[in-house]
C-alpha positions in Angstrom: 0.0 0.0 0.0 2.9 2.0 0.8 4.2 2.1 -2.7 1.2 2.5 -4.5 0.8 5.4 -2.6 4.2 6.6 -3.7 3.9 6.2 -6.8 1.0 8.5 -6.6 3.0 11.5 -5.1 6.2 11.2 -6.3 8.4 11.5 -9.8 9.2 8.4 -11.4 12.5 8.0 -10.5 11.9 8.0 -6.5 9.2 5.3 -7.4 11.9 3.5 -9.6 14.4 4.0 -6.1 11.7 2.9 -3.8 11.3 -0.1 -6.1 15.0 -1.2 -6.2 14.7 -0.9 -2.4 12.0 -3.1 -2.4 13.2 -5.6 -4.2 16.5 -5.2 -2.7 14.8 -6.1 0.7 12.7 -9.1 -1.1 16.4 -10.2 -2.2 17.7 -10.7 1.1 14.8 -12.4 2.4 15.2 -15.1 -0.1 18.9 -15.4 0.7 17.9 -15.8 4.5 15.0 -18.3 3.5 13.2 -15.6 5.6 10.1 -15.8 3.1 7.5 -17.0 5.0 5.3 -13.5 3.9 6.8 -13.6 0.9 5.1 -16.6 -0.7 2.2 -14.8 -2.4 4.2 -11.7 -3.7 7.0 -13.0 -5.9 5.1 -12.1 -9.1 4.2 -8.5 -8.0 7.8 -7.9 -6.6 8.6 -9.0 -10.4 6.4 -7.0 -11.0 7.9 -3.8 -9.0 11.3 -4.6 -10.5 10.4 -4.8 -14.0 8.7 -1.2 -13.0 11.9 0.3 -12.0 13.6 -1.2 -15.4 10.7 0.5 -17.6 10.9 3.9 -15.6 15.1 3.9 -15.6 15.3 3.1 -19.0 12.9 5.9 -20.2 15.3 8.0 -18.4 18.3 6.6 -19.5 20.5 9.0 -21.2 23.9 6.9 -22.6 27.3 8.4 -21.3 25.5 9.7 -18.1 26.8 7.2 -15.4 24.7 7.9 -12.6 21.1 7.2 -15.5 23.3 4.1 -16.5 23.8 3.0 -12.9 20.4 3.3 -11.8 19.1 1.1 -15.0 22.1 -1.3 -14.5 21.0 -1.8 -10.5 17.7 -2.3 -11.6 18.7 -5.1 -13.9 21.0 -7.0 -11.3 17.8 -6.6 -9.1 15.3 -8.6 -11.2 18.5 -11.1 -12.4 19.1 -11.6 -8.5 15.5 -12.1 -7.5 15.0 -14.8 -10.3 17.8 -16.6 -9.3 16.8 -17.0 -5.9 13.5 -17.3 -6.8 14.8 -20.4 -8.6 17.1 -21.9 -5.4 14.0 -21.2 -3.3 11.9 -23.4 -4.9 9.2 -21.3 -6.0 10.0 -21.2 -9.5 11.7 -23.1 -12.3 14.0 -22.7 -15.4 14.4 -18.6 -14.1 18.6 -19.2 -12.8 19.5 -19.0 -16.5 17.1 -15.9 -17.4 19.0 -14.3 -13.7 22.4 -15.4 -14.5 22.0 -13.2 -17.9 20.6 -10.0 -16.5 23.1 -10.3 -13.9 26.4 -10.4 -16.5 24.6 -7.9 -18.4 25.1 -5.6 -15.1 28.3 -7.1 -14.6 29.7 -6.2 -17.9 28.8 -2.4 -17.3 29.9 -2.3 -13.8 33.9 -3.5 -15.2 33.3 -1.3 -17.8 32.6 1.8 -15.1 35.1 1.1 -12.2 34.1 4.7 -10.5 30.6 4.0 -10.2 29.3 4.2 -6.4 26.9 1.0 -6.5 30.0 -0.8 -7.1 30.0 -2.5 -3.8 26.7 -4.0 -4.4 27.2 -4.8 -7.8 30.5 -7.3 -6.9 28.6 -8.2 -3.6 25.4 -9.7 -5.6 26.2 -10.5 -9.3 30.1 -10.7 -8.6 29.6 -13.2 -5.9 26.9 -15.0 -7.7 28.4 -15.1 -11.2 31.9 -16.3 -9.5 29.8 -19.1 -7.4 28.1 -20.6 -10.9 31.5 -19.8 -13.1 30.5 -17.0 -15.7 32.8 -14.9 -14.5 
C-alpha cells in the first residue's frame, strides 16, 4: 500500500528507487529463507522490478553514469530475484534468465570502475556469477 501510494506523489524516479529498495529487501529475504510473507508476492515484486527497469530506462540518457547506474542496478535486481526465486523453490528454469541479467550488469559495472553502487554490484552479481562460473 505504501508504494502505491508513492507512486501516486512522487516522480518516477523515487518510485523506480523505492522499487529497487524493495526488491533489494525481497532479495535478502530469499537469501535468508526468511520468506514465509513472501510466498504470495514474488510475481508482484517481479512485477515492482520490472517497474523500476521501464521507468530507468525511459530516463536513460547513454554516457550519463549515474542514469546508467540506476538502469544497470535495476537489472542486477530482477537477475538476482530470479535466481533465488529459482534456489528457493518457488520457480523453475528462471537461474539462467537471472544469471543473464546479472552479466549484463556485470559487464557495465567492469566497464565503469568509479561507479558508487560498485560494492553492491561485486557483492550480488560478482559473488553470484563467481559461485556458478560465468565470471
Amino acid at each position: 500500500e505504501a508504494y502505491d501510494c508513492r507512486k501516486k506523489i512522487f516522480r518516477e524516479m523515487e518510485v523506480a528507487e523505492t522499487a529497487v529498495n524493495i526488491g533489494g529487501l525481497m532479495f535478502q529475504m530469499l537469501v535468508r529463507r526468511d520468506i514465509f510473507k513472501i510466498e504470495g508476492d514474488l510475481q508482484n515484486i517481479l512485477n515492482i522490478a520490472d517497474e523500476a527497469i521501464d521507468i530507468y530506462k525511459r530516463h536513460l540518457i547513454p554516457g550519463a553514469e549515474g542514469r546508467e547506474m540506476n538502469y544497470y542496478k535495476a537489472i542486477q535486481l530482477k537477475g538476482s530475484l530470479l535466481y533465488m526465486m529459482e534456489l528457493s523453490g518457488y520457480t523453475s528454469g528462471t537461474v539462467t534468465e537471472g544469471l543473464k541479467l546479472m552479466m549484463n550488469a556485470w559487464k557495465w559495472n567492469v566497464d565503469h570502475p568509479q561507479n558508487n553502487y560498485r560494492d553492491t554490484f561485486v557483492a550480488i552479481s560478482g559473488r553470484i556469477l563467481k559461485k556458478e562460473r560465468w565470471i
